[in-house]
C-alpha positions as CSV (number, residue, x, y, z in Angstrom):
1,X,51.3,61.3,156.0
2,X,54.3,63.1,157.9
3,X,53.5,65.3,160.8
4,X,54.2,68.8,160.7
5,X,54.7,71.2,164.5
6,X,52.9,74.2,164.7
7,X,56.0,76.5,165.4
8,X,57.5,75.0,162.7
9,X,54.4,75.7,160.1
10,X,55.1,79.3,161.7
11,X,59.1,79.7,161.3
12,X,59.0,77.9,157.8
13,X,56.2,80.1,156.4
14,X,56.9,83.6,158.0
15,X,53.7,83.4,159.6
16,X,52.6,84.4,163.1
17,X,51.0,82.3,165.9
18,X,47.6,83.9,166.0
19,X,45.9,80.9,168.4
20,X,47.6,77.8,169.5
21,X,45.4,75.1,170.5
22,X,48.2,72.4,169.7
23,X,51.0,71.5,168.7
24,X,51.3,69.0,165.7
25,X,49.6,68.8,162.6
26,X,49.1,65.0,160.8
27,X,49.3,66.7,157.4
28,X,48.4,69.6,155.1
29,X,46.0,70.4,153.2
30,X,43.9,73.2,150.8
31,X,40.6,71.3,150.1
32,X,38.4,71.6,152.7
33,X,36.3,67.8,151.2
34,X,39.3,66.0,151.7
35,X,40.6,67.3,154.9
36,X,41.8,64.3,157.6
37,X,41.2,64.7,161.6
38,X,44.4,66.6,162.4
39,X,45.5,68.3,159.2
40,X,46.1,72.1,158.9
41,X,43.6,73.6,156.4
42,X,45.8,76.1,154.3
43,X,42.9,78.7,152.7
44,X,44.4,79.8,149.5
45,X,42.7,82.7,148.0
46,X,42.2,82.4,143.8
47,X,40.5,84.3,140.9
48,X,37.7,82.1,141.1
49,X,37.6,81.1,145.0
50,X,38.7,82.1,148.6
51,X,39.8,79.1,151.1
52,X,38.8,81.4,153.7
53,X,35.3,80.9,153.0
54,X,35.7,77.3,153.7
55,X,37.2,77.3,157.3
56,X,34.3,76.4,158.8
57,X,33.7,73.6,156.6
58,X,37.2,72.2,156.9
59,X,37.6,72.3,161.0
60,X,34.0,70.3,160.9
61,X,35.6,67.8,159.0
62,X,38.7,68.1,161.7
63,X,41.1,70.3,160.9
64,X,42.9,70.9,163.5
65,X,44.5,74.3,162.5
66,X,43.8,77.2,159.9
67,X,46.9,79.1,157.8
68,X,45.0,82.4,157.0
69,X,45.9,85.6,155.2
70,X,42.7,87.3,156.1
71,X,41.2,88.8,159.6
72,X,37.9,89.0,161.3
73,X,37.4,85.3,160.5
74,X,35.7,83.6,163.1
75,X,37.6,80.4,164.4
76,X,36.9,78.1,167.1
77,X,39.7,78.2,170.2
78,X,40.3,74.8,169.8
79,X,41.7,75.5,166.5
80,X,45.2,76.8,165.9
81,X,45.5,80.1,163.8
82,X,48.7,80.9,161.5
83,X,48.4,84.0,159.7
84,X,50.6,84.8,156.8
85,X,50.6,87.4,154.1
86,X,50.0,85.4,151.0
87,X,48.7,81.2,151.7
88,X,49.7,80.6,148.5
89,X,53.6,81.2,149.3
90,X,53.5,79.8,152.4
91,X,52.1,76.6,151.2
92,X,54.6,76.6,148.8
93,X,57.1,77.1,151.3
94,X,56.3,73.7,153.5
95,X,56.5,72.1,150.6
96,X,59.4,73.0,149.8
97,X,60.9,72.7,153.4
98,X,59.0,69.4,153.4
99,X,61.0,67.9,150.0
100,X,64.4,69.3,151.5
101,X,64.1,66.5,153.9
102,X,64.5,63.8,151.6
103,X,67.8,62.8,149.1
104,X,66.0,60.7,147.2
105,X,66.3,61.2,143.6
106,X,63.0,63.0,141.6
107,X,62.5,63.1,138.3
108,X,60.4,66.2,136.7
109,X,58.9,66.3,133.7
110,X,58.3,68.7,131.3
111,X,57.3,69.5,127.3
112,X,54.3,71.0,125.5
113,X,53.1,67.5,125.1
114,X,53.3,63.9,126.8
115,X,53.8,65.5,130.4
116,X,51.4,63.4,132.4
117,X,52.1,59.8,129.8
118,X,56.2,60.4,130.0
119,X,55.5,60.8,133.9
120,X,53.1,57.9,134.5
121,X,55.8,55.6,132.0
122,X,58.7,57.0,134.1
123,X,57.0,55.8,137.5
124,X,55.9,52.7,136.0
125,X,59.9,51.9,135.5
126,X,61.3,53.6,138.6
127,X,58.2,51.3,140.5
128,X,59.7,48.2,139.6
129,X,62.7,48.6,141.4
130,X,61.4,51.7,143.9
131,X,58.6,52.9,146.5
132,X,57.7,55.7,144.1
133,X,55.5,58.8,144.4
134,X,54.1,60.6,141.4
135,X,51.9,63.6,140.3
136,X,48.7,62.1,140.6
137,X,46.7,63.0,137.5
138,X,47.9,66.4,136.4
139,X,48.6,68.3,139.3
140,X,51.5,70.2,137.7
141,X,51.0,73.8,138.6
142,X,51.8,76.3,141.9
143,X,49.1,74.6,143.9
144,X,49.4,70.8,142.5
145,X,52.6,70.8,142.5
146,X,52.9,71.6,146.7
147,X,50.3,68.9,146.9
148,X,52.8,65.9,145.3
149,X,55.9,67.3,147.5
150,X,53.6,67.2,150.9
151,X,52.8,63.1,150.4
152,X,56.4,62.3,150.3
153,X,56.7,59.9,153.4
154,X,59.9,58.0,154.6
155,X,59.0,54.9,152.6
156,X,59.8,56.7,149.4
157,X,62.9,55.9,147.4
158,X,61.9,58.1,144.1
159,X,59.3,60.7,143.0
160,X,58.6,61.5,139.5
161,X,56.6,65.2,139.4
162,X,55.4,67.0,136.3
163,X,55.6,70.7,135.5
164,X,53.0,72.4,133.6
165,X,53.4,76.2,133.0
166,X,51.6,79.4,131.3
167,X,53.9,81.8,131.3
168,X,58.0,82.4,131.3
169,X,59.2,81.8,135.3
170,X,56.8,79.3,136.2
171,X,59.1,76.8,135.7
172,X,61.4,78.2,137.4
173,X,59.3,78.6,140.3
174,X,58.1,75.1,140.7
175,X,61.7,73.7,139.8
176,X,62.8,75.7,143.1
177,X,60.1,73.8,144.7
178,X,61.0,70.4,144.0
179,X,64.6,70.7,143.5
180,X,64.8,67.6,140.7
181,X,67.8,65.6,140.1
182,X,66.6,64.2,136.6
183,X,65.2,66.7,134.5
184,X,63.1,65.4,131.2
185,X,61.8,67.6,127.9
186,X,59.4,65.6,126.2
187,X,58.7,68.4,123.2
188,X,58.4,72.1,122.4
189,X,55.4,72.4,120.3
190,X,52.2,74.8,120.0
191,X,50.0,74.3,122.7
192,X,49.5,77.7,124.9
193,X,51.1,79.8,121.8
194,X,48.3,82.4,122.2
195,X,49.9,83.0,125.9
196,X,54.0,83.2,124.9
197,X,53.5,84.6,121.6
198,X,55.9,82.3,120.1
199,X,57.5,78.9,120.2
200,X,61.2,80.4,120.9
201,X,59.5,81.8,124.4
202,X,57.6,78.2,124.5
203,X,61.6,76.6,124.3
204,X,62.8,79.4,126.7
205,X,60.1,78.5,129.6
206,X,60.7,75.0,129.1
207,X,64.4,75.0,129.1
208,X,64.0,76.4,132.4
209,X,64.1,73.4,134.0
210,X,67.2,72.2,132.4
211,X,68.6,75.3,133.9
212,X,67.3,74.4,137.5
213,X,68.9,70.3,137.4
214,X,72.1,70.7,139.4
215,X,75.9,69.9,138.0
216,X,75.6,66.4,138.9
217,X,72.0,65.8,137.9
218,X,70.9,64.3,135.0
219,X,68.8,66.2,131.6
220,X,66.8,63.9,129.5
221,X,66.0,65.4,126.4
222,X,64.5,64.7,122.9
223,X,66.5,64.6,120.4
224,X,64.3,64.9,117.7
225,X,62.8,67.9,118.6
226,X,65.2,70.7,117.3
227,X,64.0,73.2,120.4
228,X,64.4,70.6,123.1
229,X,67.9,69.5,121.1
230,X,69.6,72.9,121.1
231,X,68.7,73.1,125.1
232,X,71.9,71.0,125.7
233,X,73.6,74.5,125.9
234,X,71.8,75.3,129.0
235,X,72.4,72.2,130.9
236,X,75.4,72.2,133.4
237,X,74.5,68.8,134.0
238,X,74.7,65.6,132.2
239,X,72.7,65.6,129.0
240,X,71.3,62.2,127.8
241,X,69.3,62.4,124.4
242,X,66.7,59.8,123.0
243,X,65.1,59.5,120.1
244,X,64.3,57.8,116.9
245,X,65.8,59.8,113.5
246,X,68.8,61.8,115.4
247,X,72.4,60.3,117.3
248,X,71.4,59.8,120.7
249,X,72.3,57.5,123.7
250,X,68.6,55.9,123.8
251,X,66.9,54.8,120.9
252,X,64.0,52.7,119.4
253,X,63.9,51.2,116.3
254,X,61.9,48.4,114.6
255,X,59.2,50.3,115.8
256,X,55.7,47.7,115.1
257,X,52.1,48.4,116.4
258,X,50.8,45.0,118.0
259,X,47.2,45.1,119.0
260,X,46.9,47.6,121.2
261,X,50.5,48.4,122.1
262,X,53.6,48.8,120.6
263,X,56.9,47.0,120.5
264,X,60.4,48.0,119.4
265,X,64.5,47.5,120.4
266,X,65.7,49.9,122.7
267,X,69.6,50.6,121.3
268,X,71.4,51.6,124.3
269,X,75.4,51.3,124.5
270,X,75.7,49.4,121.2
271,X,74.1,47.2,122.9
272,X,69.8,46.6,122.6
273,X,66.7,44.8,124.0
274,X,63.5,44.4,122.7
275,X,60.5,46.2,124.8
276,X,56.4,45.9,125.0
277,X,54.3,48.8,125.9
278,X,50.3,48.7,126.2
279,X,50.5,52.2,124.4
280,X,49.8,52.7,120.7
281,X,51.7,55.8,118.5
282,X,54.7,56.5,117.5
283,X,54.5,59.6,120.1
284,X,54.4,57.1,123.0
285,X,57.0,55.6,121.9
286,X,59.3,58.8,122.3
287,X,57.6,58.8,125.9
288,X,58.5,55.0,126.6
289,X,61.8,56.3,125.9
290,X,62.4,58.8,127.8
291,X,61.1,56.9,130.7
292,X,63.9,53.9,129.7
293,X,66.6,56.6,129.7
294,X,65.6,58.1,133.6
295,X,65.9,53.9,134.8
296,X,68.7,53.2,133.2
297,X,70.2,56.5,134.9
298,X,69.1,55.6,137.8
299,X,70.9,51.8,137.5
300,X,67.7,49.7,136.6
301,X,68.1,46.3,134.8
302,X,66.5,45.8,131.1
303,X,64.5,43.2,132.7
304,X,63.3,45.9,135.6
305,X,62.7,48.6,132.8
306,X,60.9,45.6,130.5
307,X,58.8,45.1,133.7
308,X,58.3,48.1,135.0
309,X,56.7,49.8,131.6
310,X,54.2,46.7,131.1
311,X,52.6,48.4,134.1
312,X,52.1,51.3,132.6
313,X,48.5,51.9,132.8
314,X,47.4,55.1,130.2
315,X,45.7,57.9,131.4
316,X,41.5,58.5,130.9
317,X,40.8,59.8,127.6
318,X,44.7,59.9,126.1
319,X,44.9,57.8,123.4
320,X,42.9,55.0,125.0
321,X,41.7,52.0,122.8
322,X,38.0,51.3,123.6
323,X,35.6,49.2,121.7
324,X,31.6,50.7,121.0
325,X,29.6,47.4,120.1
326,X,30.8,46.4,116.5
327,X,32.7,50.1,116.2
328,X,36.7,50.3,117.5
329,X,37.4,53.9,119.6
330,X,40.7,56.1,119.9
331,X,39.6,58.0,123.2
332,X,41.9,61.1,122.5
333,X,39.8,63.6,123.9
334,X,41.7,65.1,127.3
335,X,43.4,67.7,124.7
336,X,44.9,68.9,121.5
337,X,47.2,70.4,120.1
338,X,48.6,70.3,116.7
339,X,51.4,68.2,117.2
340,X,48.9,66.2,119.6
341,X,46.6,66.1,116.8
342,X,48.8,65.2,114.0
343,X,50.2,61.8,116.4
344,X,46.5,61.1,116.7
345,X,45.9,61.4,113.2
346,X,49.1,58.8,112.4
347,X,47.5,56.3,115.1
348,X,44.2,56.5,113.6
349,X,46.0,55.6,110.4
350,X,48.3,53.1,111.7
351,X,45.8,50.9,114.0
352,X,42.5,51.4,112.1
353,X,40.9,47.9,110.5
354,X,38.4,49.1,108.4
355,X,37.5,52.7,107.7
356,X,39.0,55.3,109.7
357,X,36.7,58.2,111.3
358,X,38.3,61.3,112.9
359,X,35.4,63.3,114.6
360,X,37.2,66.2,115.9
361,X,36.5,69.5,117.7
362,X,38.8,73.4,118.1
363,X,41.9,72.9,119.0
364,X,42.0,76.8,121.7
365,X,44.8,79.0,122.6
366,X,46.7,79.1,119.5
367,X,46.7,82.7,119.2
368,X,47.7,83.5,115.4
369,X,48.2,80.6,114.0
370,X,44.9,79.0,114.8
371,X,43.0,79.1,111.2
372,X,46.1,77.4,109.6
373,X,46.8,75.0,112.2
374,X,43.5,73.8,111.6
375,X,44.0,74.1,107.9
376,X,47.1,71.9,108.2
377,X,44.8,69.3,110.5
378,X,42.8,68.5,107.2
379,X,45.5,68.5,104.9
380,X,46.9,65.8,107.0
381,X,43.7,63.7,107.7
382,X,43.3,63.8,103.8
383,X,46.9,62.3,103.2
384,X,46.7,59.8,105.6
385,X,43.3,58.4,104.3
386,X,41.1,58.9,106.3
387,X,37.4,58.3,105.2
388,X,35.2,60.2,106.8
389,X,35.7,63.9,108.9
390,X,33.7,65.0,111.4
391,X,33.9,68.5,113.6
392,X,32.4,70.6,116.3
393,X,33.0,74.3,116.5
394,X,34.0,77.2,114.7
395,X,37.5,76.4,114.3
396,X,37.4,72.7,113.8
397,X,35.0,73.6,110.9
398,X,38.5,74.5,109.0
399,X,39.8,70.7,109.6
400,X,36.5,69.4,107.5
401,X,36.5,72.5,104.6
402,X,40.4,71.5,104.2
403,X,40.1,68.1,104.2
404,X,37.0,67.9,101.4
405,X,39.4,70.3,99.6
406,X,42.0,67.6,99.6
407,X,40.5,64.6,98.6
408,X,38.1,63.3,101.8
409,X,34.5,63.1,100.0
410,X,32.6,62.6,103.4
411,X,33.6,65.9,105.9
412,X,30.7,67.1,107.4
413,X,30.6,70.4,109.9
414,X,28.6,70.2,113.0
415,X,27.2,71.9,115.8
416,X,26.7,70.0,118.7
417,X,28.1,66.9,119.8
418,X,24.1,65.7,119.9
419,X,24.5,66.7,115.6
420,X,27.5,64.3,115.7
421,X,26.0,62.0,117.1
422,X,23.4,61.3,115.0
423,X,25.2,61.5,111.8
424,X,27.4,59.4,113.1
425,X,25.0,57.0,113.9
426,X,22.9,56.9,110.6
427,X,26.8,56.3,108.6
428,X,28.7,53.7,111.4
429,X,29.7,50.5,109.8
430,X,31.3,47.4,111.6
431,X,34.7,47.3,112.6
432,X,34.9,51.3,112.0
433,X,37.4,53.2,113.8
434,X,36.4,56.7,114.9
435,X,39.4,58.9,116.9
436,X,37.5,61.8,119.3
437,X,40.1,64.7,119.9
438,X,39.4,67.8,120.5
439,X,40.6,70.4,123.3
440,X,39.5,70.1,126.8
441,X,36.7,72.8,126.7
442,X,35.7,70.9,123.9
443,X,34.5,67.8,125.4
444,X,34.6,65.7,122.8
445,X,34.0,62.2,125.1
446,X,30.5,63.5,125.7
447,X,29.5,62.1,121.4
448,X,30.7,58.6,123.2
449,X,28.0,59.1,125.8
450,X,25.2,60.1,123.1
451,X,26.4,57.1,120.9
452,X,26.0,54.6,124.0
């Protein structure tokens, strides 16, 4: 953890010296729980909580000084006081002064789907070859964001960060922040399409970031995505493409599912090798990809980047393969979308031994288009054969009506994950495979614990 001096907290952020007990701080941080003896307790103010009402908390557990917006707080004297007009901005701002310190190259990623999997691939490479820091989970947004810049320590050679965003500029914002060298778009699809109102503002707060990679940086982009395609034209960098069905630099073919992973050729500069990943779907291998594309940018062997993504460990609940007694499980239940959805639908299809289940709950913030995308959910689980449907909530129950419209004989409409459980339970047969997606307010993992 790098040190950071009181007067330079002050200078960096804007922020007056109310109280100095000290002068260095070992680190920074917003969570009062996992503050460290000697770390400077930054109280961010949002919607739903105020750091300030934490201070106390955070200088028992040792912080040594406070960076406050508010007055009449009571603070110890042997606690140093910074006081600063908005925390949020100034913690933004050492992080941002923090990351300036360091040349090392970072990759950020970005795309309405595969962020945190493209992210954990790309560090798996980069690792086999580098000290690497990455976004832990998905700490991709103003505050998590901060958090990733503020571990980088003098034993790092590479970072690999992921951006998340809500709204047009946010982007932006956090690309200031990191300042990447390597920029990657993984997709533009639906998810958050209730908050930009369409998926040309979805492309424009994406391509953001292919605006922010400098002249001689590097942008990684999917070439079978038209959106992410046509963002070429904002690039003054280096534009590398990869894909599977367009031209592009990087590209798998002889795609075949093996157990629980996936192995195909990598064509690179007419040239090709053949790589393993412990990932199934065809959507992770457009991740895979994309993290080949960053190593082999960054001057990696094929036998680092072979290496490097057989360490690639997938994230809880994203297309994880788990076995229930006698029953086979597609854990997809972090999110959805309905590009997320129709992927998970393929896998289910592609990996299933016996008969394939899809219980499946409301896919949220699709604005408009929500009823159909659901609609389209069923049409698809109905051509790819699936056997039985299953949903939870009021939009889900759109998926099941479609999908007994269109051929699937067993779709049944639910009401709580308890329902779904049972039914599920009184129809299981060995060797079934049953995919749970559904979006995150959904909490579709929770049938798993009732089926236990």
């Amino acid at each position: 953890m790098a040190a950071f001096n009181v007067d330079e907290i002050g200078r960096v952020t804007g922020g007056s010296i109310a109280n100095r007990a000290g002068s260095d701080f070992t680190g920074v941080a917003t969570d009062s729980r996992t503050i460290r003896a000697g770390n400077l307790f930054v109280a961010i103010a949002g919607e739903r909580f105020d750091g300030h009402n934490f201070i106390e908390q955070a200088v028992l557990n040792g912080a040594a000084g406070v960076l406050i917006s508010r007055t009449g707080l009571n603070i110890p004297a042997n606690v140093s006081v910074i006081a600063v007009p908005d925390t949020l901005k100034a913690y933004q701002a050492i992080a941002a002064w923090h990351r300036a310190k360091f040349t090392i190259p970072l990759v950020a990623v970005t795309g309405s789907n595969g962020k945190t999997t493209t992210k954990d691939f790309t560090a798996a490479v980069l690792a086999s070859r580098f000290s690497v820091l990455k976004t832990q989970a998905n700490y991709n947004n103003e505050i998590g964001l901060p958090f990733t810049l503020l571990q980088l320590a003098s034993g790092h050679q590479a970072a690999v960060v992921e951006m998340g965003m809500r709204g047009l500029g946010e982007i932006r914002e956090l690309a200031f922040l990191a300042r990447p060298t390597i920029g990657i778009v993984t997709n533009v699809g639906e998810t958050h399409l209730e908050l930009l109102g369409s998926l040309d503002n979805i492309a424009a707060a994406k391509a953001e970031l292919v605006e922010a990679i400098p002249a001689d940086g590097v942008v990684i982009l999917n070439a079978d995505n038209d959106y992410v395609r046509a963002m070429q034209s904002k690039s003054s960098a280096r534009v590398v493409f990869y894909g599977i069905q367009h031209p592009c630099q990087v590209r798998a073919a002889n795609i075949i599912s093996k157990g629980g992973g996936t192995v195909f050729d990598c064509v690179w500069e007419q040239t090709g090798f053949t790589v393993e990943i412990p990932a199934v779907g065809r959507h992770n291998v457009y991740n895979a990809l994309a993290a080949i594309a960053a190593g082999l940018e960054l001057g990696l062997s094929t036998a680092e980047i072979k290496a490097g993504l057989t360490l690639f460990t997938p994230g809880a609940m994203r297309l994880s393969m788990e076995k229930l007694g006698k029953y086979h499980i597609i854990n997809d239940a972090y999110n959805a979308s309905p590009m997320s959805m129709a992927a998970a639908i393929d896998t289910l299809k592609e990996v299933a031994p016996g008969r394939r289940i899809a219980v499946l709950g409301d896919m949220l913030e699709l604005g408009a288009i929500a009823v159909d995308a659901h609609c389209e959910a069923g049409r698809k689980l109905a051509e790819s054969g699936v056997d039985i449907v299953v949903t939870i909530g009021p939009l889900a129950a759109h998926i099941a009506q479609t999908a007994r419209l269109h051929g699937v004989a067993a779709a049944r409409v639910c009401d709580s994950h308890q329902q779904a459980a049972e039914y599920l339970r009184a129809i299981l047969k060995p060797e079934d495979t049953i995919l749970l997606k559904g979006s995150r307010g959904m909490k579709m993992e929770k049938i798993l614990e009732k089926l236990s």
